[in-house]
C-alpha positions in Angstrom: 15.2 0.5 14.0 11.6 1.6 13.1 10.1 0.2 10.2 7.4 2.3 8.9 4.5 1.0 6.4 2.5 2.9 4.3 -0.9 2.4 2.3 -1.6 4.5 -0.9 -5.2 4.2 -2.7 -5.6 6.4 -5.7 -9.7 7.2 -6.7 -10.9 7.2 -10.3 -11.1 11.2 -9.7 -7.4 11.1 -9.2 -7.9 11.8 -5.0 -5.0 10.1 -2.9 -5.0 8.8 0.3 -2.5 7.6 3.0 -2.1 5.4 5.8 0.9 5.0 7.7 1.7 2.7 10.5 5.1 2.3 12.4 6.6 -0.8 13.7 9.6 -1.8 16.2 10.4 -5.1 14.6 10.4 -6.2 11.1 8.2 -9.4 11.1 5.2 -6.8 12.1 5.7 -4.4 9.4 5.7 -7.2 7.0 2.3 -8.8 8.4 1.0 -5.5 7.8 2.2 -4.6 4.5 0.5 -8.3 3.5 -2.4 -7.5 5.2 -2.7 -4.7 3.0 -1.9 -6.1 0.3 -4.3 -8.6 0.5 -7.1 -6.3 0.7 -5.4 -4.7 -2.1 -5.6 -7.6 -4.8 -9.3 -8.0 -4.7 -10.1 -3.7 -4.1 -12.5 -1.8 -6.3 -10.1 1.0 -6.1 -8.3 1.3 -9.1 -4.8 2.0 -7.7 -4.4 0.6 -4.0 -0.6 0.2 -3.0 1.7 -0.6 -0.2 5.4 -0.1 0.7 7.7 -0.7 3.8 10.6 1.5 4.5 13.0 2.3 7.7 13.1 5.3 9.9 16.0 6.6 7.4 13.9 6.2 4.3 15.5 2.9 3.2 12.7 1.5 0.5 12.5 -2.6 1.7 9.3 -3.6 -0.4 6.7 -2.5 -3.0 4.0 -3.6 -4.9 1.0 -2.0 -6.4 -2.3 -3.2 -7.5 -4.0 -1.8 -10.9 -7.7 -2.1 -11.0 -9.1 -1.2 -14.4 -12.3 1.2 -13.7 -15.6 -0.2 -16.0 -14.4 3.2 -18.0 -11.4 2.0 -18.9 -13.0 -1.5 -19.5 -15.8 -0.3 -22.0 
C-alpha cells in the first residue's frame, strides 16, 4: 500500500497551496504528517493543515491549524 500525505496552507488573500508526498510504509507517512504539523502549530499562516490517506483515498488522519490574522485580532 502507498500512503500518501498532503500539506494544505491557506493565505489571508484566500490563495491555496499543496504539497504531497507518497510513502511505502506507514510509520514514514506519519513522521511526515508530524513533521508538518509541527511546523504547522507555530505558522504565521492562518490556515496550515495536514492529512494522510492510502492510494485508494482511505482518509487515516487530519488535523488543521487556525491562525488568527492581526485583522481578525483587532
Amino acid at each position: 500500500m502507498t500512503y500518501i500525505v498532503i500539506e494544505l496552507q491557506t493565505n489571508a488573500d484566500g490563495q491555496v497551496a499543496n504539497l504531497v508526498y507518497s510513502f511505502d510504509n506507514r510509520a514514514e507517512a506519519e513522521q511526515k504528517y508530524h513533521l508538518i504539523l509541527a511546523s504547522a502549530a507555530v505558522s504565521t499562516i492562518p490556515v496550515h493543515a495536514a492529512a494522510i490517506l492510502t492510494n485508494t483515498g482511505a482518509l487515516l488522519e487530519r488535523h488543521v491549524y487556525q491562525h488568527e490574522t492581526s485583522e481578525e485580532g483587532v
